[in-house]
N, CA, C and O of each residue as an XYZ file, in Angstrom:
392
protein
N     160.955    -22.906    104.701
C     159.686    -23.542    105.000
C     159.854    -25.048    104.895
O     160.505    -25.544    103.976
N     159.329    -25.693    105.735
C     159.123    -27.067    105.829
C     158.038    -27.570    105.129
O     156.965    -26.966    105.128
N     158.248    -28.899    104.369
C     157.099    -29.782    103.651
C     156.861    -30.910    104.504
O     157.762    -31.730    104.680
N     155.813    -31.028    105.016
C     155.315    -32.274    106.016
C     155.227    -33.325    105.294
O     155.352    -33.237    104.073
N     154.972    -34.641    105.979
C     154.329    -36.032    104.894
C     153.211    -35.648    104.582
O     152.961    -35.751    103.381
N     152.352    -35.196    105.281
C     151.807    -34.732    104.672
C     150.780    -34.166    103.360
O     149.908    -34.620    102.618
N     151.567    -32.763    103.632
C     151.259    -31.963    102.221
C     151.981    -32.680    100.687
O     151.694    -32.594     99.493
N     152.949    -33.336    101.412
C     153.957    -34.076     99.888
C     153.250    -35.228     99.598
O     153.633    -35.836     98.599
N     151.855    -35.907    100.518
C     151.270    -36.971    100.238
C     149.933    -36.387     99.174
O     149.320    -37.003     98.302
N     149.810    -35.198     99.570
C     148.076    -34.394     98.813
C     148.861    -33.827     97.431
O     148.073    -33.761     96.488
N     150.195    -33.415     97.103
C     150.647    -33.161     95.842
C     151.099    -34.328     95.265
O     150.755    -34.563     94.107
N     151.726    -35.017     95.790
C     151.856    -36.366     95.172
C     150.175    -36.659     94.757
O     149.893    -36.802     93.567
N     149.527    -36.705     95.392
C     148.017    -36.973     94.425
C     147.655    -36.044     93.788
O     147.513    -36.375     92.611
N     147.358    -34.705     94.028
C     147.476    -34.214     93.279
C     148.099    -34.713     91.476
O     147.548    -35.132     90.458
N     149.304    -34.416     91.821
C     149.917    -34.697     90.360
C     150.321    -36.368     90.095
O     151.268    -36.863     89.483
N     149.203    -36.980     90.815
C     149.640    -38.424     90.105
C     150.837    -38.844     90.302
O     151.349    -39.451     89.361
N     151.451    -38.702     91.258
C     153.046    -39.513     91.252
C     152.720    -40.014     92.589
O     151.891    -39.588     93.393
N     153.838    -41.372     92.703
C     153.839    -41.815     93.299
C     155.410    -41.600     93.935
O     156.398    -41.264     93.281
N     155.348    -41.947     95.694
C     156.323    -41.665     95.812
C     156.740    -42.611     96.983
O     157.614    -42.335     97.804
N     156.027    -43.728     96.960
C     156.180    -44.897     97.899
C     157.803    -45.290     98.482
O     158.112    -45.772     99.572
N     158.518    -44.969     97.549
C     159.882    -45.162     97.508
C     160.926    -44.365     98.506
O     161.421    -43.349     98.020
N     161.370    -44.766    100.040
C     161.938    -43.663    100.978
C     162.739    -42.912    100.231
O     162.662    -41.685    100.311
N     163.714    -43.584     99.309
C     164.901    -42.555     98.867
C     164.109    -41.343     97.923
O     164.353    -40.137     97.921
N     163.285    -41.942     97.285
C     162.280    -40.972     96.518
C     161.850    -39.986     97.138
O     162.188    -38.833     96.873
N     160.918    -40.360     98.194
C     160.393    -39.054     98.769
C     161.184    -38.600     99.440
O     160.947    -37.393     99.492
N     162.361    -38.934    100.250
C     163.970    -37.944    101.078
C     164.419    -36.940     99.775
O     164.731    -35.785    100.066
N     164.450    -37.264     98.655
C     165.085    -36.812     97.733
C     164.028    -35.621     96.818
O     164.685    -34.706     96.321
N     162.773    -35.568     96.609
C     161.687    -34.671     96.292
C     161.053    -34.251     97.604
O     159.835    -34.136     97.468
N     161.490    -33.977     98.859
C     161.326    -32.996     99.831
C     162.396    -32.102     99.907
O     162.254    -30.922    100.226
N     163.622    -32.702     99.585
C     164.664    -31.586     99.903
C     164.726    -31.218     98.606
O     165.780    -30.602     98.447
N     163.946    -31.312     97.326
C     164.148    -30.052     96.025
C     163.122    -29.543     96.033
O     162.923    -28.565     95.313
N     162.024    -30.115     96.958
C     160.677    -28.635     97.373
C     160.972    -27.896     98.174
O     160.413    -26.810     98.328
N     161.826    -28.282     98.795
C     162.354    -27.395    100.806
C     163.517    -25.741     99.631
O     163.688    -24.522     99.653
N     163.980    -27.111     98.756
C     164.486    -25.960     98.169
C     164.310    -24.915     97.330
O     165.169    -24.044     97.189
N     163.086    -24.921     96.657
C     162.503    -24.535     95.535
C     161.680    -23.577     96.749
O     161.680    -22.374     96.486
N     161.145    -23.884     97.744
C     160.376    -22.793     98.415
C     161.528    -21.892     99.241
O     161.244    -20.715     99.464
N     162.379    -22.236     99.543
C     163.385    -21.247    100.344
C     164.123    -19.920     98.976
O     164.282    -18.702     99.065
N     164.319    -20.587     98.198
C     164.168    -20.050     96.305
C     163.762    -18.893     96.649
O     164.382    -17.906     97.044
N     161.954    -19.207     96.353
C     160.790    -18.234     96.441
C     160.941    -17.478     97.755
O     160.460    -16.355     97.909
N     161.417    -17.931     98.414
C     161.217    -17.160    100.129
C     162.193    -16.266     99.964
O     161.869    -15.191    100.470
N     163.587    -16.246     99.316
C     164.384    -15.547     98.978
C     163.835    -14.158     98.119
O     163.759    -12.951     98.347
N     163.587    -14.858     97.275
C     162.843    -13.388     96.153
C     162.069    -12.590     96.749
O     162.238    -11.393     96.516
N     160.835    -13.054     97.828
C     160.114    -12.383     98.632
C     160.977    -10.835     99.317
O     160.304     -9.812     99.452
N     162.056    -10.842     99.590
C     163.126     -9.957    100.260
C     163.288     -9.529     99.424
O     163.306     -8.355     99.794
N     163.515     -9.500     98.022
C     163.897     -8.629     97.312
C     162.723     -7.012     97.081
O     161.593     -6.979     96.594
N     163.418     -6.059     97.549
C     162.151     -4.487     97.303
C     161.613     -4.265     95.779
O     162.417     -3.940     94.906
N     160.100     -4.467     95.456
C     160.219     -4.318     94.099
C     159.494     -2.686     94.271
O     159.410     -2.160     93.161
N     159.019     -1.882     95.284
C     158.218     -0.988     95.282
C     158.560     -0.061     94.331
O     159.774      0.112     94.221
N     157.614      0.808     93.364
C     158.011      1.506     92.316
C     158.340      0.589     91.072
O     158.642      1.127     90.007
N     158.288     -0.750     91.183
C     158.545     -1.341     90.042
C     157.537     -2.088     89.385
O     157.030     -3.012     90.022
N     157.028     -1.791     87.862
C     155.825     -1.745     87.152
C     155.797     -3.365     86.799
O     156.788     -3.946     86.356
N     154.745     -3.904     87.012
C     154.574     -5.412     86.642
C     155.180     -5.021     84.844
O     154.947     -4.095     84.066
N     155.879     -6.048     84.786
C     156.079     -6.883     83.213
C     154.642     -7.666     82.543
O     154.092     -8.681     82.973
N     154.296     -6.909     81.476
C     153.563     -7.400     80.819
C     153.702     -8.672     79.624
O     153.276     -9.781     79.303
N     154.845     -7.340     79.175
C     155.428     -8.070     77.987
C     156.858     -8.390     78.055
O     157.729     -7.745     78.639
N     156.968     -9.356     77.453
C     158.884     -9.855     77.296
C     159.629     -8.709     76.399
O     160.839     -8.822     76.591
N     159.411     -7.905     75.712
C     159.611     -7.346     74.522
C     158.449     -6.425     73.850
O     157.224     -6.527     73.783
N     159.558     -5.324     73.308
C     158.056     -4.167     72.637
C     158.023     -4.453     70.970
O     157.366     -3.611     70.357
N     158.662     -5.565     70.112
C     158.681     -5.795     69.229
C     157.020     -6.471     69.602
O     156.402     -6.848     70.598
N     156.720     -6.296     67.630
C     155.902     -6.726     67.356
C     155.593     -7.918     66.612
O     156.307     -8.178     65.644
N     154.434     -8.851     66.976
C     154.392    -10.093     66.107
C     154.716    -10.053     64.903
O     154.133     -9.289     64.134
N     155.761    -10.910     64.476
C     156.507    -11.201     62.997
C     155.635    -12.009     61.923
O     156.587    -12.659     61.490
N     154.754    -12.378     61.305
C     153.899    -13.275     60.797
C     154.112    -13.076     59.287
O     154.298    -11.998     58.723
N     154.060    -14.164     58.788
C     154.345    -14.765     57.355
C     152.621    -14.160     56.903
O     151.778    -13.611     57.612
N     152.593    -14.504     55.590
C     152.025    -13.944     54.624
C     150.736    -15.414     54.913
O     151.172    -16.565     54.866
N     149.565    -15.222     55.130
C     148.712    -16.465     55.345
C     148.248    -17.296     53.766
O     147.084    -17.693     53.803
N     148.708    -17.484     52.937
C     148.353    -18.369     51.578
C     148.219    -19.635     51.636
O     149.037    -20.519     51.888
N     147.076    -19.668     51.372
C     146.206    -21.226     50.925
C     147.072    -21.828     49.684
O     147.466    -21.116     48.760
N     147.226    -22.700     49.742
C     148.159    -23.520     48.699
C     147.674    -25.576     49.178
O     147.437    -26.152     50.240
N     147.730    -25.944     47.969
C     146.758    -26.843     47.194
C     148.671    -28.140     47.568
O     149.575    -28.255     46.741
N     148.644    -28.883     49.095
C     149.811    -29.795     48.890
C     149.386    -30.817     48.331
O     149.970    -31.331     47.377
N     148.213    -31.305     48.883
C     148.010    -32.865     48.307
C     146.658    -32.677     47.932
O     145.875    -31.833     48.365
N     146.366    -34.022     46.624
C     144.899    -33.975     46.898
C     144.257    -34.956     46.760
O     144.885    -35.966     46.443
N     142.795    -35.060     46.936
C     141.676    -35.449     47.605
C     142.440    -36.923     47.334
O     142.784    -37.579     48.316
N     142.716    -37.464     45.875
C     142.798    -38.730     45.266
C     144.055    -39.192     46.354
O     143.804    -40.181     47.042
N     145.466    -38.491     46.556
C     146.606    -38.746     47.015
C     146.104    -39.186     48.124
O     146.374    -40.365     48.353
N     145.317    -38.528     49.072
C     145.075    -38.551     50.616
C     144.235    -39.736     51.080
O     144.353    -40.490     52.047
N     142.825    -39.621     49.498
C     142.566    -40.827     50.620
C     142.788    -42.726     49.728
O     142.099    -43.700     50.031
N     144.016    -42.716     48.567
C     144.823    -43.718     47.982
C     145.219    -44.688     49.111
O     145.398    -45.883     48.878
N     145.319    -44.281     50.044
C     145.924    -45.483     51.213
C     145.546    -45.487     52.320
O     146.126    -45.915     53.318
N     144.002    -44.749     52.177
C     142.911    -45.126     53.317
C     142.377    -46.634     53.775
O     141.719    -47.134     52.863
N     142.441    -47.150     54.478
C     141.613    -48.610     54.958
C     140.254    -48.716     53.997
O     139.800    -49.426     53.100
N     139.918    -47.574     54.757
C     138.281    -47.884     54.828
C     137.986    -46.179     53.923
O     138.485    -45.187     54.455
N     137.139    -45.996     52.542
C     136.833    -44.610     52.242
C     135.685    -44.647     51.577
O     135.175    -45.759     51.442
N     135.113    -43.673     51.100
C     133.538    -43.190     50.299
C     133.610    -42.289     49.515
O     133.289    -41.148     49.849
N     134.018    -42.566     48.367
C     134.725    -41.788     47.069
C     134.958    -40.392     47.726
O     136.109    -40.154     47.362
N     134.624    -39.512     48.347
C     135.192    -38.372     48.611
C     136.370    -38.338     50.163
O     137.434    -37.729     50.271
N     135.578    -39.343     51.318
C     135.535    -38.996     52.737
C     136.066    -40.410     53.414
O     135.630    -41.546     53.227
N     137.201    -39.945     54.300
C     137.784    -41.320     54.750
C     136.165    -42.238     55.810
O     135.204    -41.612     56.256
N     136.288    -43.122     55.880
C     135.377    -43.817     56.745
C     135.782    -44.275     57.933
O     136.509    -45.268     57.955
N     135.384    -43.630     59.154
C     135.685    -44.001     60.549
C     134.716    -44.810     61.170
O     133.538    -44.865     60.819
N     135.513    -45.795     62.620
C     134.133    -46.238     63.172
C     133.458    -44.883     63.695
O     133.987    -43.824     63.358
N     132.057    -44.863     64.685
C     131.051    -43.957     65.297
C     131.976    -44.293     66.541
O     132.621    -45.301     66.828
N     131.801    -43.069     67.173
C     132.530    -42.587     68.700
C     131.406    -41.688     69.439
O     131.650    -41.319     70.588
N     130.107    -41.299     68.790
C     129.492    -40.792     69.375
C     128.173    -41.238     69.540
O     128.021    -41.517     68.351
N     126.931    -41.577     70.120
C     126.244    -42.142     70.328
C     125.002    -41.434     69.585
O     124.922    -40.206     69.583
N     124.235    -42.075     69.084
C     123.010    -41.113     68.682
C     122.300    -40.632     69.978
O     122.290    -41.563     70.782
N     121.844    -39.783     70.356
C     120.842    -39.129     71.391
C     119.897    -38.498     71.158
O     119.211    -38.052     72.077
């Protein structure tokens, strides 16, 4: 499959890149030309009879033991705050009253 100027001008916006640069865009058309001939390949491959993959693996999630444990406290954390209020660090407002 072919990539026009195109479509490589609406993904380039799309994803924010720029690609003003000739050698740039000669060089990210022929690794999309290739990346879709890739996919165009796999297309040929017969999967009929073959069950979508759900999972990577039939093992089950491994998970540690969840315990609350006491690293630092209140005094340590906020000792080298700027700005604090005996309990609570002090930030500027980011939200507007409404």
């Amino acid at each position: 499959m072919k990539i026009d100027e195109a479509t490589l001008d609406r993904i380039a916006e799309l994803a924010r890149l720029d690609y003003s640069d000739p050698a740039a865009r000669k060089a990210i058309l022929a690794d999309m030309e290739r990346v879709l001939t890739f996919v165009e390949k796999l297309n040929e491959v017969d999967t009929a009879g073959v069950e979508p993959l759900i999972f990577m693996t039939d093992e089950e999630n491994t998970l540690r033991e969840d315990v609350a444990e006491v690293s630092i406290t209140k005094q340590e954390a906020l000792k080298n705050a700027p700005v604090k209020d005996s309990d609570y660090f002090k930030v500027p407002r980011v939200v507007d009253k409404g």
